[in-house]
C-alpha positions as CSV (number, residue, x, y, z in Angstrom):
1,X,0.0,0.0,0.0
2,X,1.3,3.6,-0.7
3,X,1.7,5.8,2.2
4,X,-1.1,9.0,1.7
5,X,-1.4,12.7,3.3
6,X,-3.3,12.3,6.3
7,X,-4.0,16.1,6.3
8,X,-2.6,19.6,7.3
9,X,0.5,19.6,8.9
10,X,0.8,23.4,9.4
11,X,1.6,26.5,7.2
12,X,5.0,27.8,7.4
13,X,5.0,31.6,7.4
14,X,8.9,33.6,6.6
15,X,9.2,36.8,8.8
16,X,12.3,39.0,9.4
17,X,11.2,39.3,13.3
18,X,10.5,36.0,15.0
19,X,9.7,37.9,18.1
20,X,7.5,40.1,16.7
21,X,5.3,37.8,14.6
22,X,5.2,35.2,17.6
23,X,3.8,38.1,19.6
24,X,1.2,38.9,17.3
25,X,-0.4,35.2,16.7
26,X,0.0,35.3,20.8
27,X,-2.3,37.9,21.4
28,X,-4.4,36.9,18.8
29,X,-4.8,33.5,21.0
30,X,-2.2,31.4,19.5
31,X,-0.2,29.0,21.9
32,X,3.6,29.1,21.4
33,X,4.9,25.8,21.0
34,X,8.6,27.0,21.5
35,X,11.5,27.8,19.0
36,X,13.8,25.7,17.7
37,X,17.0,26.1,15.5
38,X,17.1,23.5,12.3
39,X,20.6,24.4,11.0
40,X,20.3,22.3,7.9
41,X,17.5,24.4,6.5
42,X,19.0,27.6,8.1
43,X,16.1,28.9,9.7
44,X,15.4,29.1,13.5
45,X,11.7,28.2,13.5
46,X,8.4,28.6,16.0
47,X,5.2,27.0,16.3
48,X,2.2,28.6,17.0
49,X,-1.0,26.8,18.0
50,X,-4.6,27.8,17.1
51,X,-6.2,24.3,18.7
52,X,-5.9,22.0,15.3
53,X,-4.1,24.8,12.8
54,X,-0.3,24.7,13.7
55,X,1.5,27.8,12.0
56,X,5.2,27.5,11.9
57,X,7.3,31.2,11.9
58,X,10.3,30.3,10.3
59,X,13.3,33.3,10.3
60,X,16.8,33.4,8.6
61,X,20.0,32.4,10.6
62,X,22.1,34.3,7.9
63,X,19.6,36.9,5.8
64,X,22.2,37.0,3.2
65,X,22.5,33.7,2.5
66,X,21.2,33.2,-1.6
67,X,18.7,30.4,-1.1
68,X,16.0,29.4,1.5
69,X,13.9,31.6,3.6
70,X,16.4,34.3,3.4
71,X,16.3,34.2,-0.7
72,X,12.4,34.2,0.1
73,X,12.7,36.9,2.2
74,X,14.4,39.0,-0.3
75,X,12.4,38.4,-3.2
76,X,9.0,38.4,-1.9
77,X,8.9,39.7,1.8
78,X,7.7,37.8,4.9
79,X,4.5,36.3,3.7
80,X,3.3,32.6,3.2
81,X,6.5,30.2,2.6
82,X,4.8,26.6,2.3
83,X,2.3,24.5,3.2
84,X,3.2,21.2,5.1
85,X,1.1,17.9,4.3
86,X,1.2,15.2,7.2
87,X,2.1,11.6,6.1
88,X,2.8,8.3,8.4
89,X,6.0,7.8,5.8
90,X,7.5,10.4,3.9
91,X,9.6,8.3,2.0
92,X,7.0,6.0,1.1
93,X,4.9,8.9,-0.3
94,X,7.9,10.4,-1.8
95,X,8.3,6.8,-3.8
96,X,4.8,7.0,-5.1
97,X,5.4,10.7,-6.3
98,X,8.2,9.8,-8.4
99,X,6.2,7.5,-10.5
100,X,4.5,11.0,-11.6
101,X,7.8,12.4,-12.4
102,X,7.9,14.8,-8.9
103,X,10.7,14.3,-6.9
104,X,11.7,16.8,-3.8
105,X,14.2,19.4,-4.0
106,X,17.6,18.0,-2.9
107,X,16.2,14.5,-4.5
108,X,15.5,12.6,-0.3
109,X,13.3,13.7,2.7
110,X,16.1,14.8,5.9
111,X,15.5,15.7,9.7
112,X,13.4,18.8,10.2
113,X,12.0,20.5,13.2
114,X,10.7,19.1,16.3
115,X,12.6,15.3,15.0
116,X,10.8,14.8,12.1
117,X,11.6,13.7,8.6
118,X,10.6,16.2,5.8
119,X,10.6,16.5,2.1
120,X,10.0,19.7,0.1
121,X,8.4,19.2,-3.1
122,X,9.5,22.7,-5.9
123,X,6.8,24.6,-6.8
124,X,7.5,23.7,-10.6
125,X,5.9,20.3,-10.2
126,X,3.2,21.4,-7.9
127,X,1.8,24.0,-9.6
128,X,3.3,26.5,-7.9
129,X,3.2,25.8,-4.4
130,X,6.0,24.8,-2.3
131,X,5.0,22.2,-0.6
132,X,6.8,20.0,3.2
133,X,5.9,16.6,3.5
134,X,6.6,16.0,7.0
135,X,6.2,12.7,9.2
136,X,3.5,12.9,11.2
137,X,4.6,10.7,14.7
138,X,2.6,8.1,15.6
C-alpha cells in the first residue's frame, strides 16, 4: 500500500522578526509551542498553535544567504513560505510521487524541526506551491 497525506500539517510563514510575529499570533490566542534552531534548513523556527491549525514562523540564521527563507525573504517579503502535508512515511509517499515524475528538492526527505523527517516538493511540479511533506509521529 502507498503511504497518503493524512492532512494539514501546518503553514509555514517567513518573517524577518521571530519575536515580533510570535507576539502577534500570541495575542491573537495562539499558543507558542517554543523555537527551535534547524541548521540544515537555516532557519530558527516557531510553532504557533490555534487548537488543530499549527503555523510554523520560520526566520533566517544568515539573511544574506542566496537560497532558503532568506532568498524568500528577499524576493518576496515575509508572507506565506509553504504548506506542510502530514504523512505516516514520507519516503513512502515520496516513492509514489516519483512515479508522476515529482521528486523533492535535494532529491530525499532529511530531519526537520521538532525530530521529524521532511521532504519539500519545488513549486515547478506542484503548480506553484511549495510544498513539506513532513512525518506525522505516531
Amino acid at each position: 500500500m502507498t503511504a497518503e497525506v493524512e492532512g494539514l500539517s501546518h503553514i509555514g510563514v517567513a518573517v524577518g522578526d521571530l519575536a515580533q510575529a510570535e507576539a502577534a499570533l500570541v495575542a491573537l490566542g495562539g499558543k507558542s509551542g517554543g523555537r527551535e534552531v534547524v541548521a540544515g534548513e537555516g532557519v530558527e523556527v516557531s510553532f504557533i498553535n490555534f487548537g488543530d491549525l499549527r503555523i510554523e514562523l520560520l526566520r533566517p540564521l544568515d539573511p544574506e544567504s542566496e537560497g532558503g527563507v532568506a532568498g524568500f525573504l528577499r524576493r518576496r517579503g515575509p508572507g506565506v513560505h509553504h504548506v506542510a502535508l502530514g504523512t505516516h512515511d514520507v519516503d513512502a509517499l515520496l516513492s509514489g510521487l516519483s512515479a508522476s515524475g515529482i521528486a523533492p528538492i535535494g532529491g530525499a526527505s532529511r530531519e526537520g524541526a521538532e525530530g521529524s523527517r521532511v521532504a519539500f516538493l519545488h513549486p515547478r511540479d506542484t503548480g506553484g506551491m511549495l510544498i513539506e511533506l513532513c512525518e506525522v509521529k505516531a
